[in-house]
C-alpha positions in Angstrom: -20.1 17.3 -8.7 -19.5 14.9 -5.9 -16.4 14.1 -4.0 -14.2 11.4 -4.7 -15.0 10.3 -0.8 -18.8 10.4 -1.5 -18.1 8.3 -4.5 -16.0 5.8 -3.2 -18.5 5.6 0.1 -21.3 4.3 -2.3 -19.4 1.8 -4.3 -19.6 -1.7 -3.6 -16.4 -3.1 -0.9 -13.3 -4.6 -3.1 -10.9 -6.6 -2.2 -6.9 -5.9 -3.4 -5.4 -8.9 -2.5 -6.1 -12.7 -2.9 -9.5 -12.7 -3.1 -10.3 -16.6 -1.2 -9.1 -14.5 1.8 -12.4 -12.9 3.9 -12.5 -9.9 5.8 -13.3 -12.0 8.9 -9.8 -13.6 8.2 -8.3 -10.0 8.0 -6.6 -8.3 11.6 -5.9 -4.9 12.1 -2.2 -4.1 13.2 -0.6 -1.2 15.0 3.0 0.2 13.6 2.6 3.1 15.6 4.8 3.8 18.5 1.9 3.2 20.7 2.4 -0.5 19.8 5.1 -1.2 23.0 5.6 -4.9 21.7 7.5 -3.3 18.5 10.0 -1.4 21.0 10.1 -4.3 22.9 10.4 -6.9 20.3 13.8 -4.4 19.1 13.3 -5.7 15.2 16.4 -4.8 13.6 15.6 -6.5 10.1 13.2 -7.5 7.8 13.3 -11.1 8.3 12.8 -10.4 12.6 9.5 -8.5 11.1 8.3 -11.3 8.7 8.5 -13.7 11.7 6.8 -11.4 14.0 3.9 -10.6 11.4 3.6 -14.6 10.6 3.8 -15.1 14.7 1.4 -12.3 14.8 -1.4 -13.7 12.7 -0.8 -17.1 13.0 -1.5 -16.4 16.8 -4.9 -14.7 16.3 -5.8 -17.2 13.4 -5.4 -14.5 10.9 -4.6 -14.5 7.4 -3.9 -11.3 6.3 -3.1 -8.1 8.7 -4.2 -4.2 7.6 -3.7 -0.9 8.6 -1.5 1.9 8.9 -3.4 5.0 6.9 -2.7 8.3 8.1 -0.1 6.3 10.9 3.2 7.4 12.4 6.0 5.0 12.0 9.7 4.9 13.2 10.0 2.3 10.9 11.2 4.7 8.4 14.2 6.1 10.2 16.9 3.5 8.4 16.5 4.4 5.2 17.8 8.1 3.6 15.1 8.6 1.4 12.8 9.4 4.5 14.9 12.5 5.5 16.1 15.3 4.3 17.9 18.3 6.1 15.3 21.1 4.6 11.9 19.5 5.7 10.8 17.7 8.8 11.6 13.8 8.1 8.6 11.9 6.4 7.1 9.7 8.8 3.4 9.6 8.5 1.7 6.4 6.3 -1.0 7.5 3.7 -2.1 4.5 2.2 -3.2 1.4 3.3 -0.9 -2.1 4.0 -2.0 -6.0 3.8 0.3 -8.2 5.8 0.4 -11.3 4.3 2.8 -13.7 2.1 5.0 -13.6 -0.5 3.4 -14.6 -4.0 -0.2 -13.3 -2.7 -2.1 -12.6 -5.8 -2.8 -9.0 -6.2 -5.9 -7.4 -7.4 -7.1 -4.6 -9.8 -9.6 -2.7 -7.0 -11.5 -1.2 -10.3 -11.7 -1.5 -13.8 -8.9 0.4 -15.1 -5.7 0.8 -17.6 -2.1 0.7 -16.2 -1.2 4.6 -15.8 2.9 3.4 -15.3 5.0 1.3 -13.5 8.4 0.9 -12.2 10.6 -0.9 -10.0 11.8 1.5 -7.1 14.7 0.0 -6.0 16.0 2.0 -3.1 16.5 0.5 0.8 13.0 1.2 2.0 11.1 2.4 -1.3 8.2 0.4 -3.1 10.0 -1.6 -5.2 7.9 -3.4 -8.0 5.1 -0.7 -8.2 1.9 -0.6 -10.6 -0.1 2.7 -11.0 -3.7 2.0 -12.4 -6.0 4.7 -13.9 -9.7 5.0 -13.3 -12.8 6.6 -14.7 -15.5 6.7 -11.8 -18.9 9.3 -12.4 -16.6 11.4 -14.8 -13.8 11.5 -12.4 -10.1 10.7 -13.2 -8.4 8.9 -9.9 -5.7 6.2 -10.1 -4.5 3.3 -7.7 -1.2 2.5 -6.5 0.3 -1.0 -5.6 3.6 -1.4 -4.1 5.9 -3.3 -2.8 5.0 -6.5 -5.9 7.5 -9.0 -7.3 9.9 -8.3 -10.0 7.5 -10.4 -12.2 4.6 -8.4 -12.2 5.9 -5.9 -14.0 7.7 -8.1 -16.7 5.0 -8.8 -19.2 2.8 -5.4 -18.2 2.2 -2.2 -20.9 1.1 1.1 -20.7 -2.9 1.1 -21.9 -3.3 -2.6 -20.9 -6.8 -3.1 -19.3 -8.1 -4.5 -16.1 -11.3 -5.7 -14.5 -12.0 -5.0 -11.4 -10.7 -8.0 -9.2 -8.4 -9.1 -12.4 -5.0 -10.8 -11.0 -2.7 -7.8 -11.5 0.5 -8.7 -9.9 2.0 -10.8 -7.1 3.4 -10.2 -4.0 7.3 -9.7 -4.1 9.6 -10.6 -0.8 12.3 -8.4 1.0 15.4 -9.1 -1.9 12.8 -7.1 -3.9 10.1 -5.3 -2.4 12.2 -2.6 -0.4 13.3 -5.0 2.3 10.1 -5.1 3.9 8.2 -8.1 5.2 5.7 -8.8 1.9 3.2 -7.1 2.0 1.0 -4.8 -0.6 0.9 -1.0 0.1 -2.3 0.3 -1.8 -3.3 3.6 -2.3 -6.1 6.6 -3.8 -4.9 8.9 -5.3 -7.1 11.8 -7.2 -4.3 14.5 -8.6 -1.2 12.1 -9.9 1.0 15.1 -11.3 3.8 14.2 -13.8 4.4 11.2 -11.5 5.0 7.6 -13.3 5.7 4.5 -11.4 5.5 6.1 -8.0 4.2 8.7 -6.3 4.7 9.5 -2.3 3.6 6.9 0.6 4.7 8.9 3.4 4.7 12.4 4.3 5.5 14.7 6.8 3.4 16.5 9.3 3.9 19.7 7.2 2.6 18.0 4.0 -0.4 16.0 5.7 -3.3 18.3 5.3 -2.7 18.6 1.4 -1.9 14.5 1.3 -5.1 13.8 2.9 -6.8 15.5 0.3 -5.1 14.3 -2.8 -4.9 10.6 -1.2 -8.2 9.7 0.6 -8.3 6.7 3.4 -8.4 3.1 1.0 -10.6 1.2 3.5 -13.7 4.1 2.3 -13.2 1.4 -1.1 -12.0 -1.6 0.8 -14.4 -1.7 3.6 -12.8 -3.8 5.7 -14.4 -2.6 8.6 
């Protein structure tokens, strides 16, 4: 049988979010600590990093910014659900983000039915999240979008049905999305467990090796580069 990274090597690039958008539109962005302009730019909320992603691709005559998989972030560090005193804090990125505005139409990257959904409402969580289920070569995987508006998950059920690069959802803001600048956290994932509306988007360094595996890099569907 062959591996879900073989498989999604050989299918055709999708795109997740709005789909007028092209890659040649898309930038890559840094939220590691080896970006210096995020220490230096000291942002303190979510609204001081809307304005410096908008600055930030408005500047490079972007339209959309992506990165972060497998990525270590302090970004993490104000909200509890990131640390606990019996494991090392969870720190590390392992999907994919797309920087961009509020409302963005978001996209079903296969056919698939909606696996679950829920609004995870915690400081720092996913907020609005849609879990897709996939059949590819006789394999099982699912896809995870986070951070949407209240409103795509309204009118949704369990078993409804989407083409690939169906309107799925929308892109929520910061009074909904976690209290992040809008953007659409996507994510593989091949073994879901009894999860249902959510499933982990950041690990810790003890934890990577085994979240590697179960969640493989996005852009090997996306292509972006």
């Amino acid at each position: 049988m062959k591996s879900l990274v073989s498989i999604l090597k050989e299918l055709p690039s999708t795109k997740v979010i709005d789909a007028n958008i092209d890659y040649s539109e898309y930038l890559s962005l840094d939220l590691s600590p080896n970006n210096l302009e995020l220490i230096n730019k000291n942002l303190q909320t979510s609204t001081d990093f809307e304005n410096y992603i908008t600055d930030y691709l408005r500047t490079n005559n972007a339209k959309a910014a992506y990165g972060g998989y497998i990525e270590t972030r302090t970004l993490y560090q104000r909200s509890e659900i990131f640390r606990n005193d019996l494991i090392p804090e969870r720190n590390i990125h392992i999907g994919i983000d797309l920087w961009t505005k509020a409302q963005t139409p978001v996209l079903a990257a296969l056919d698939g039915i909606v696996h679950s959904f829920k609004n995870n409402n915690n400081l720092g969580d996913y907020g609005p999240t849609i879990i897709l289920e996939h059949e590819i070569e006789n394999q099982k995987i699912y896809t995870l979008y986070g951070h949407l508006s209240l409103q795509s998950i309204e009118k949704i059920n369990v078993g409804d049905f989407f083409k690939q690069g169906e309107c799925l959802a929308t892109l929520g803001d910061s009074k909904i999305n976690g209290d992040y600048a809008p953007h659409l956290h996507f994510q593989i994932i091949k073994n879901i467990g009894d999860y249902l509306g959510d499933y982990p988007g950041v690990c810790n360094k003890n934890d990577l090796d085994f979240y590697t595996e179960n969640c493989p890099d996005p852009n090997l569907l996306l292509k972006i580069i």
